[in-house]
C-alpha positions in Angstrom: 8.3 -14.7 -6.2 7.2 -13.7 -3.0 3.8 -14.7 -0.8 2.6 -13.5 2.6 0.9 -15.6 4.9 -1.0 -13.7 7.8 -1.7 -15.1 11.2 -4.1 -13.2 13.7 -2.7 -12.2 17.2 -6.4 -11.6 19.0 -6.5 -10.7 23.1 -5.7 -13.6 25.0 -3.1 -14.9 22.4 0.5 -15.7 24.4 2.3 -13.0 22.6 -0.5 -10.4 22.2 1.6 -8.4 24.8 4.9 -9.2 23.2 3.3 -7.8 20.2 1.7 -4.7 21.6 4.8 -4.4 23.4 7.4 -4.0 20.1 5.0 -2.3 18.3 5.2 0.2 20.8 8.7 0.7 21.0 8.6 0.6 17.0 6.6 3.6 17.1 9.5 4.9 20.2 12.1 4.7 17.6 10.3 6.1 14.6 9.5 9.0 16.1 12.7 9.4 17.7 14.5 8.7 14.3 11.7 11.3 12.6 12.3 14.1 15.6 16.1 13.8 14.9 16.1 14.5 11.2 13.5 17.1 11.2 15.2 19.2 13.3 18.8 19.4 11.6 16.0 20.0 8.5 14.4 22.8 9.8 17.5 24.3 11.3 19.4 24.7 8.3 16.9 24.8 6.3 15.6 28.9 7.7 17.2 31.2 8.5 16.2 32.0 11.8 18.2 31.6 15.3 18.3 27.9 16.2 16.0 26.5 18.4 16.0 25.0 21.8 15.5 21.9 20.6 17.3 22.4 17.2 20.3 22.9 19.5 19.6 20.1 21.5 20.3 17.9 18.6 23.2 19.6 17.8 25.0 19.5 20.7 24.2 15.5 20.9 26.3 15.2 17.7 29.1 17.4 18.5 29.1 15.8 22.0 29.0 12.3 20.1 30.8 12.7 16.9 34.7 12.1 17.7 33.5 8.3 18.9 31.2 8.1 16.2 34.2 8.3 13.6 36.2 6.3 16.0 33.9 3.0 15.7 34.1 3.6 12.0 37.7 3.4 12.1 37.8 0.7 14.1 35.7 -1.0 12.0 37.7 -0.9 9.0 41.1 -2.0 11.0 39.0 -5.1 11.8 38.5 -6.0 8.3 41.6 -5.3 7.5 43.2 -7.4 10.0 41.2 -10.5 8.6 42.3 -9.6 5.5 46.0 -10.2 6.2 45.2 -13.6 7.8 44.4 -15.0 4.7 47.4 -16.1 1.8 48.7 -13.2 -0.1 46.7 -13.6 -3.4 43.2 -14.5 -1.2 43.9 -10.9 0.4 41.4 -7.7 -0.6 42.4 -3.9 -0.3 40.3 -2.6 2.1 40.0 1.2 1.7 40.5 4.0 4.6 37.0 4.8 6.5 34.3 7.9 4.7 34.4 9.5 7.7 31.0 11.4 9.3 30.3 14.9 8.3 28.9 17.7 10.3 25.5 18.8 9.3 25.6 22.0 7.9 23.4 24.6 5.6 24.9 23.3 2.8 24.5 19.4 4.4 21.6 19.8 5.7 20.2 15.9 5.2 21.5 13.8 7.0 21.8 10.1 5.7 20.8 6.5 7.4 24.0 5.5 8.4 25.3 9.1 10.5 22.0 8.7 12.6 22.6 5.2 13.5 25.8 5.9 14.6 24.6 8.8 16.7 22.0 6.4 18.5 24.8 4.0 19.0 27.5 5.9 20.2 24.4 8.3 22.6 22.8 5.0 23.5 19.6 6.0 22.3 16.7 4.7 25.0 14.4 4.0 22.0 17.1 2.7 20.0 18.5 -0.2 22.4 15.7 -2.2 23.7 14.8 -3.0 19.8 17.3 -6.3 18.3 20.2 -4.4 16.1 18.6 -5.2 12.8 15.5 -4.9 14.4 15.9 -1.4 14.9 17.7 -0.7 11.8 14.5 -1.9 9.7 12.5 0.9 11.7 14.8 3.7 11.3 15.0 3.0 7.2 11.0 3.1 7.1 11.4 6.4 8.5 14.1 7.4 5.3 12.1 6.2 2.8 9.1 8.8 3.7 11.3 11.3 4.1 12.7 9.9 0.3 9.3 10.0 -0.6 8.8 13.3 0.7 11.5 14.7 -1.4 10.7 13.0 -4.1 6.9 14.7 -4.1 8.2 17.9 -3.7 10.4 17.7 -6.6 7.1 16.9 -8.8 4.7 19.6 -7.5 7.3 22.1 -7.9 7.0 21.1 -12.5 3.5 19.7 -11.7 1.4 21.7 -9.5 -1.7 20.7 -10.5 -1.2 17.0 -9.8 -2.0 17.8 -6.2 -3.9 19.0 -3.6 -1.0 21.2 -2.2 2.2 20.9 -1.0 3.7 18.2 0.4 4.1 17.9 3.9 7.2 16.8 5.9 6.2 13.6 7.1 4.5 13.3 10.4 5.0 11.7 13.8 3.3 8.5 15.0 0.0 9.1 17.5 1.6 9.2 20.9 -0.4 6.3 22.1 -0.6 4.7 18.9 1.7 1.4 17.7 4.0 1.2 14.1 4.7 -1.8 12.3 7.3 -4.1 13.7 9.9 -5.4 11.0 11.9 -8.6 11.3 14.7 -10.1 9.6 15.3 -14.0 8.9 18.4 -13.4 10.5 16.5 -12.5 14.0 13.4 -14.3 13.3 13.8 -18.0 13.0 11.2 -20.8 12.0 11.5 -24.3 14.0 10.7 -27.0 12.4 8.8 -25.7 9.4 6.2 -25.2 11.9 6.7 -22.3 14.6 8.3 -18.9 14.4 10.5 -17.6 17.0 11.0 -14.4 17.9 13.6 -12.4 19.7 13.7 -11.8 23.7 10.5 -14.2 24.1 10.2 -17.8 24.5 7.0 -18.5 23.6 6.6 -19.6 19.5 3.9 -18.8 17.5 2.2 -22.0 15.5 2.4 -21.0 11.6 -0.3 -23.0 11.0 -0.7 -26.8 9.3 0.6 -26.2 6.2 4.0 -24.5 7.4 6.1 -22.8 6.1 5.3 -23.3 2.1 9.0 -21.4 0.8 12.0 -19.3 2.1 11.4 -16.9 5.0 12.2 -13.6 4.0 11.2 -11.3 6.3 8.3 -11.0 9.4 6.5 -7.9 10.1 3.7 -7.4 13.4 1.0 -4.9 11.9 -1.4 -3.4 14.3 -4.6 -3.9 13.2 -7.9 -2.4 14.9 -6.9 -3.0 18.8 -5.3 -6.5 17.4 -2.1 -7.2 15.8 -1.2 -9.2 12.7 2.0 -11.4 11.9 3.1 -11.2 8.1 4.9 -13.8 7.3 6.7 -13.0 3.6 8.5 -16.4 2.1 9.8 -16.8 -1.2 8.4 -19.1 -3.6 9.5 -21.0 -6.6 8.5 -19.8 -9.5 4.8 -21.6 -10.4 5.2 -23.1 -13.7 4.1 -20.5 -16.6 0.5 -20.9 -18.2 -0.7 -20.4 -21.7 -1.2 -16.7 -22.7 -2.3 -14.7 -25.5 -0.8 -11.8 -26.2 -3.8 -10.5 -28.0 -5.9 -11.0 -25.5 -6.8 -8.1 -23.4 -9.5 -8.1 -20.5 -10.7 -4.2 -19.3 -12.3 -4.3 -15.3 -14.7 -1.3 -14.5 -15.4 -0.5 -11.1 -18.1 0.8 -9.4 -20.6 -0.1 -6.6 -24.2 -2.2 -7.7 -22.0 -3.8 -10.5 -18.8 -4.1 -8.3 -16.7 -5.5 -10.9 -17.5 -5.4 -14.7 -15.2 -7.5 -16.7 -15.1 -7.7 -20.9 -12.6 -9.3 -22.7 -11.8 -9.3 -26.7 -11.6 -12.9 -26.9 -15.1 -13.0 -27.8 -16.6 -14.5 -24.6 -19.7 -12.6 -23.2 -19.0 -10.0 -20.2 -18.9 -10.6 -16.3 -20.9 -8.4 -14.0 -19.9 -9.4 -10.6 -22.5 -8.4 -8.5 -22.1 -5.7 -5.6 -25.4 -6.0 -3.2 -23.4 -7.7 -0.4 -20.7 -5.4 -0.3 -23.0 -2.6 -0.1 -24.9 -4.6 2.7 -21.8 -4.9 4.9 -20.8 -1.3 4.0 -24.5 -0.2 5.1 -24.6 -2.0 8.4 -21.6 -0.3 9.1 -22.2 3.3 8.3 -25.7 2.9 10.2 -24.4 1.1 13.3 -21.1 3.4 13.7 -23.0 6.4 13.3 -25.9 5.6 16.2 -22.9 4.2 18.4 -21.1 7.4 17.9 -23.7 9.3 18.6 -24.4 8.0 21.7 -20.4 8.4 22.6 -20.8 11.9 21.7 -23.7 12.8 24.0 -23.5 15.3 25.7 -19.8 16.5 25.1 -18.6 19.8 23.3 -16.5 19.8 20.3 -13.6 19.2 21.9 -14.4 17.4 25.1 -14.6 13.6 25.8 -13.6 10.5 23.5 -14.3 10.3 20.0 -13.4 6.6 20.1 -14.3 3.2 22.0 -13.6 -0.7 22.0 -17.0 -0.8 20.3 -16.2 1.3 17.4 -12.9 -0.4 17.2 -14.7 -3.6 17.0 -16.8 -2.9 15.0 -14.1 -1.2 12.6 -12.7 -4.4 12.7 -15.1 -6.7 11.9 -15.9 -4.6 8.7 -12.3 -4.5 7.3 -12.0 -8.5 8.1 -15.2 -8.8 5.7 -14.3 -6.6 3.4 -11.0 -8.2 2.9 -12.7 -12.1 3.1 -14.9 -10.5 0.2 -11.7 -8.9 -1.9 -10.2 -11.6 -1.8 -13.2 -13.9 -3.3 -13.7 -11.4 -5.8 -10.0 -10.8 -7.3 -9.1 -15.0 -6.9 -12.7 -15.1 -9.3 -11.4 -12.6 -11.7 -7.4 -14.0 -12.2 -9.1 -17.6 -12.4 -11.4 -16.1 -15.6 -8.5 -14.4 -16.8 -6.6 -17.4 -17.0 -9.5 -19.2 -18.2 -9.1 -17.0 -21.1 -6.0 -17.4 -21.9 -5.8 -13.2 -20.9 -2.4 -11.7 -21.2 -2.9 -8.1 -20.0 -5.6 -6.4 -17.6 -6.7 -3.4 -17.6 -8.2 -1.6 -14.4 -10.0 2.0 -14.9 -9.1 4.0 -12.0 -8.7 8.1 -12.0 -6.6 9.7 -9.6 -8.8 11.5 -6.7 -11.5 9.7 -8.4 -13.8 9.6 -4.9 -13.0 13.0 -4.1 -15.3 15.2 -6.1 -17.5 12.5 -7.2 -20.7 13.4 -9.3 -23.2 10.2 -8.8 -26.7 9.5 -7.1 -26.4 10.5 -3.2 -27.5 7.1 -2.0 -24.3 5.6 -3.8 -21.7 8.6 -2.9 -21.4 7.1 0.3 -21.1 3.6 -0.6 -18.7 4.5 -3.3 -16.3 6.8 -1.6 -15.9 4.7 1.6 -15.5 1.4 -0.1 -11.7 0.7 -0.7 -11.3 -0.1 -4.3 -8.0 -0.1 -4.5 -7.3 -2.8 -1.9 -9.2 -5.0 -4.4 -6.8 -3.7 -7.1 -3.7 -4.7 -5.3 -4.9 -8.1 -4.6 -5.6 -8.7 -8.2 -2.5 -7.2 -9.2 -0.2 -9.5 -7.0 -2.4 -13.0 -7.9 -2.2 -11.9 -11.6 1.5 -11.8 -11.2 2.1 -15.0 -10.1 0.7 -16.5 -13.4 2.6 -13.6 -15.8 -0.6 -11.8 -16.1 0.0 -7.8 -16.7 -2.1 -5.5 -14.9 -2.3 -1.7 -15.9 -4.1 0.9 -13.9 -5.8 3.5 -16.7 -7.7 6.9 -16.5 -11.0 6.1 -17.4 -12.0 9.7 -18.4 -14.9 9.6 -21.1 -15.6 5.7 -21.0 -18.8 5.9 -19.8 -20.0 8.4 -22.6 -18.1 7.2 -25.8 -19.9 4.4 -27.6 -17.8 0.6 -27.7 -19.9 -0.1 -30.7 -19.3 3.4 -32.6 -15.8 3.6 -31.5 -15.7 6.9 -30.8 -12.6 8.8 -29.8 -11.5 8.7 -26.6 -9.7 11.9 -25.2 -8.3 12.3 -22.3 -9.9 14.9 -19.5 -7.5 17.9 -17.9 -8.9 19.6 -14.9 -9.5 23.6 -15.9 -9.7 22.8 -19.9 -13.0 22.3 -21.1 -13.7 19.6 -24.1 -16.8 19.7 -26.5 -16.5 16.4 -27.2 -19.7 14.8 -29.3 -20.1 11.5 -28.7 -22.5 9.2 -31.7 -24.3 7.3 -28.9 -25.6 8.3 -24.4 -26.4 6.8 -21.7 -30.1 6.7 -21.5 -30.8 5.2 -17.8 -28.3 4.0 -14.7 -27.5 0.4 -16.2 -28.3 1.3 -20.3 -26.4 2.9 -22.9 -28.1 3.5 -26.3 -25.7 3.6 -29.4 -25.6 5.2 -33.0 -26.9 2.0 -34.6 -30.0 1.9 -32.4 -28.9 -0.8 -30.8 -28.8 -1.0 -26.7 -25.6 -2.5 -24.8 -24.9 -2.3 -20.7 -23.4 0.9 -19.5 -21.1 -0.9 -17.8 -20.2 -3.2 -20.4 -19.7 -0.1 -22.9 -17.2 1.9 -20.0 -15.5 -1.6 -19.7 -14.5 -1.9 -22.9 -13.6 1.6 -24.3 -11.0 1.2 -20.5 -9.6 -1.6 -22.6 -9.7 0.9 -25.9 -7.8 3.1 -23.9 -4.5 1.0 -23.3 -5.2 -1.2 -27.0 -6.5 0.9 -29.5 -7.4 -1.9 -31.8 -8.4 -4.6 -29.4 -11.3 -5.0 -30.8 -10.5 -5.3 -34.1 -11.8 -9.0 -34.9 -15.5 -7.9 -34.0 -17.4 -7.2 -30.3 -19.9 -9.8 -30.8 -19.1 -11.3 -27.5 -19.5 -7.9 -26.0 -22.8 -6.6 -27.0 -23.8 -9.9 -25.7 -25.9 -10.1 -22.5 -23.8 -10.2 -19.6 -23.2 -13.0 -16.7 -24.4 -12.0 -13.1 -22.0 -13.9 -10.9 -22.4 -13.2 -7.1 -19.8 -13.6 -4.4 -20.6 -15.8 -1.3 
């Protein structure tokens, strides 16, 4: 089991340079690494002349590709000769090198290991001021978008209409922007279960009083809004395992006055958690950001002057450090009541490009689609896991106009294929829903549990009693 401990790196901090400075050459190398494999990509991917700078690249491997194959060699001789210094039935066969291959039309991508021999052999300026695995970390970030890249094209070519359009080769860094720095336990060290150390700097950085609580894994520097952030990942024991039921299912709807709406089938009444503050915080940001932007923009054309200052960035950052102090309230609530209730799976209604072409109120559009739910989501799905809890993100398409009490069908919506569904009860005003039976039950509370309804069909099976119940108001502090 792995936990993350973060430590903030403010101005004036002793290696607030030594992080802007490695972030900086972070986001060097990944662009570097990125420039590199796009344009053996592109090259062999059209069929068009090559381009100055496509044949710039290639005439870097053909310059550096005998030594490249050389080191590999070389390599391989090494382990062999270790090999025969131990007795004969200790010894392993230690097979010839894979040699390189040239890129070509029909090998057109390029894997991990050719390009970091290439920025070996060439001496790459962005590649050698980084530590070796250092660097290495950086280039394989770069891989796994491209990966990722690949891996989304394949999909919208059977699935179209999962997206928005095509995917998009990945893109480069901002040229005066900073990428995450990645460090290894082999580079990074911890002294005395107390202070990290980091390469080419002497200065440590103090974990904190409670140390180092497992294994260091790994360290990564994150910029964050004009400040930078030290991850620390450690692996933890296993926490001992607590008392489930597997019949016990919890269903979480989202949304903005009631932030988090939580019903359960264990018979225990529903949990609104209250969403005033979080729309205060969001409010005094979208009305303070939009006068100080307006008075940045003053006077300037559409594409003259700044479109950003240190006071926008502060006060960016002071609104992602209380969102986050707020999430974090809110999910460590909502595992504690899970456990509470002995819940086994949770189920979180979330539709894909759900903020995009929302339909609500116009005072709450803004709130909603700005607020980021799914950070929240993520932090209950990692607590959840560390006490066995399941979490399962479902559609939630129809939950708010079937009836719990009815239990009405619950199809599933498709974009471009209309459904005349008839539903036995409505939803009569913003927080009431009025069923079949003439009896009344919170909206919320109804969407809630048809999400659950959803994953478990028969959830609800042993009665809703506890859900037609009136609901706890719990606010956050």
């Amino acid at each position: 089991m792995y936990n993350t401990q973060q430590i903030r790196i403010k101005k004036g901090h002793q290696l607030y340079h030594y992080g802007d400075h490695v972030t900086f050459l972070a986001k060097n190398l990944y662009n570097a690494t990125n420039f590199h494999i796009r344009q053996i990509y592109i090259a062999f991917g059209a069929e068009k002349p090559f381009q100055p700078l496509q044949q710039e690249v290639l005439d870097l491997i053909e310059q550096h590709f005998p030594q490249m194959n050389a080191i590999k060699r070389k390599a391989v001789e090494k382990k062999r000769e270790k090999e025969w210094q131990k007795p004969v039935d200790q010894r392993k066969e230690i097979k010839d090198a894979t040699l390189f291959q040239s890129p070509s039309s029909q090998h057109k991508w390029v894997h991990y290991g050719f390009w970091d021999g290439l920025f070996k052999a060439s001496k790459n300026e962005d590649y050698l001021p980084l530590p070796s695995q250092v660097n290495q970390q950086i280039m394989k970030m770069v891989f796994q978008n491209w990966k990722s890249f690949f891996a989304s094209l394949k999909d919208y070519q059977v699935n179209p209409h999962k997206y928005t359009g095509r995917p998009k080769l990945p893109k480069y860094a901002p040229k005066n922007g900073r990428k995450t720095c990645l460090f290894s336990n082999q580079v990074c060290k911890v002294k005395d279960n107390k202070f990290l150390k980091f390469p080419h700097i002497k200065e440590k950085l103090n974990i904190g009083k409670l140390g180092l609580r497992g294994k260091l894994q790994q360290v990564r520097i994150v910029p964050t809004y004009g400040e930078y952030t030290v991850e620390v990942v450690m692996e933890e024991a296993e926490k001992e395992p607590v008392e489930l039921d597997e019949k016990h299912v919890m269903g979480i709807d989202l949304g903005i006055n009631c932030f988090a709406t939580i019903v359960d089938n264990t018979g225990s009444s529903p949990v609104i958690i209250k969403g005033k503050a979080i729309k205060s915080i969001n409010q005094y940001y979208n009305k303070q950001r939009a006068h100080y932007y307006r008075i940045l923009r003053h006077g300037h054309g559409p594409k003259e002057g700044s479109f950003h200052s240190k006071r926008l960035q502060r006060l960016d950052r002071k609104r992602h450090h209380r969102l986050k102090d707020y999430f974090h309230k809110t999910s460590y609530r909502i595992v504690q009541l899970a456990r509470k209730r002995q819940i086994s799976t949770m189920v979180i209604g979330v539709n894909k490009g759900w903020k995009k072409d929302v339909t609500i109120r116009r005072k709450d559009k803004q709130h909603f689609k700005s607020l980021p739910h799914t950070m929240l989501i993520r932090m209950i799905e990692y607590k959840a896991e560390q006490y066995g809890i399941k979490v399962h993100r479902q559609e939630e398409s129809y939950t708010s106009k079937a009836s719990l009490v009815d239990r009405d069908d619950l199809p599933v919506y498709e974009k471009g294929i209309p459904k005349h569904v008839v539903f036995s009860g409505r939803r009569i005003k913003l927080g009431l829903y009025h069923t079949k039976e003439n009896m009344y039950i919170h909206a919320d509370v109804n969407a809630a549990g048809n999400i659950i309804r959803k994953v478990v069909p028969n959830a609800f099976a042993d009665g809703i009693e506890g859900v037609v119940s009136r609901p706890l108001m719990l606010s956050i502090v």
